[in-house]
Structures are given as C-alpha cells and as structure tokens.
N, C-alpha and C positions, 0 to 999 in steps of 0.2 A: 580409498582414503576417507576415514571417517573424523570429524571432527566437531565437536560440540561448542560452541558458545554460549555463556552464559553472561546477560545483560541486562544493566536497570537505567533508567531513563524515564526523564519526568517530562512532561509538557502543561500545555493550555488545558487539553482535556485527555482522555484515554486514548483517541485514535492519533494526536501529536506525540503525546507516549510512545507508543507503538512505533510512528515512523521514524522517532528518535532512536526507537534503541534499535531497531530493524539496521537501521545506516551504521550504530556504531558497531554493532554485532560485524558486517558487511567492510565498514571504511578502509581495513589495511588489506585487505585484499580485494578492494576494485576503488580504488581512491576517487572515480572520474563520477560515483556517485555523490560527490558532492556539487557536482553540477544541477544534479537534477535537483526541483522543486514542484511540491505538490500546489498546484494551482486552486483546484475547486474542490467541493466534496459536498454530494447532494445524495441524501437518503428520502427512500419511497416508497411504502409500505404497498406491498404487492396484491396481498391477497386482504382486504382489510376485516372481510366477515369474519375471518377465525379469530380479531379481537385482539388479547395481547399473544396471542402465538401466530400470529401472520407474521409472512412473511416479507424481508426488507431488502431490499436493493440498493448498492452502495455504486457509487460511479464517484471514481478519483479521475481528474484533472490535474496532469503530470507535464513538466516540460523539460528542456535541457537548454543548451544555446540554441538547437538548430531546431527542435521539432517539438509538437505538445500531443500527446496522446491520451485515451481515456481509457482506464479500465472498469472492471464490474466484479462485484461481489455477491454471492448470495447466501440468505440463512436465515433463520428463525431469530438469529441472534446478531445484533446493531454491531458488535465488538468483531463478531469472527466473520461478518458481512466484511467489515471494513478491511481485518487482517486479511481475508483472499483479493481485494482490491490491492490493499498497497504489495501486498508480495508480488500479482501481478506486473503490478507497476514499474519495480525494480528490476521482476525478472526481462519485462520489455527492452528496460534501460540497457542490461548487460547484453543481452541480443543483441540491441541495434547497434552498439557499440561495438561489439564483436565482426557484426558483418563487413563493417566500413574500415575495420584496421587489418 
C-alpha cells in the first residue's frame, strides 16, 4: 500500500519546518505523535579540513511522557543531516510505541 503525502509547514528555522510538516504529513495516522517533543539539537562539524564540504553531525534530543532519546544524522549537508535525525526520531517514537501496546 503505497501512499504519498504532500506537506507545507512553516517554523523558527528550516529544521522546525521540517519537524512541522514531518508530524502533519504523520498526525492522522499515528496521533500519539503529538506527544513527543524534540528537546535538543546540537550540530558538529566532523571532518572540519575539507572546509565548507565537511562533513556535519546532527544529534536530536527527543522525549515523549515516559522516555527521552537521541538520535544522529549524517551528511555534507546541515538540512539532510538533520532530516535523517528527525525521521529517526519519529521512527523510534512509533517502535517504542508499538512494542508496549
């Protein structure tokens, strides 16, 4: 079952963006992500001699009621570093949700 979402969503900056519309793309079919909340978000350039094509490391700080978790992104690129964090993030959400129901 294949199915496409298409979403716009504004934030503070591009990666609130992102985890704006990630959720609304997400909200009717797993509503119990409105629980969760992105706590931290610390970017760190990894490799720093290759300049501006070093590479960045995204670590999201995620919680829900009961538990706070972190995930990692990586990439040449500050945007698609952060989008494999937060997707992480969420898919963690729906897992740990899953195992407990």
């Amino acid at each position: 079952n294949s199915h496409t979402e298409h979403v716009v969503a504004e934030g503070d900056g591009p990666v609130n963006a992102l985890d704006n519309a990630l959720r609304k793309a997400l909200s009717e079919a797993y509503p119990n992500l409105a629980e969760m909340q992105l706590v931290d978000y610390k970017v760190r350039v990894i490799n720093s001699a290759e300049g501006t094509a070093a590479r960045v490391r995204v670590v999201i700080e995620s919680r829900d009621r009961t538990d706070v978790w972190s995930t990692v992104g990586v990439s040449e690129n500050v945007i698609e570093a952060s989008w494999l964090a937060l997707v992480d993030s969420v898919e963690y959400k729906l897992y740990k949700d899953a195992e407990t129901n």
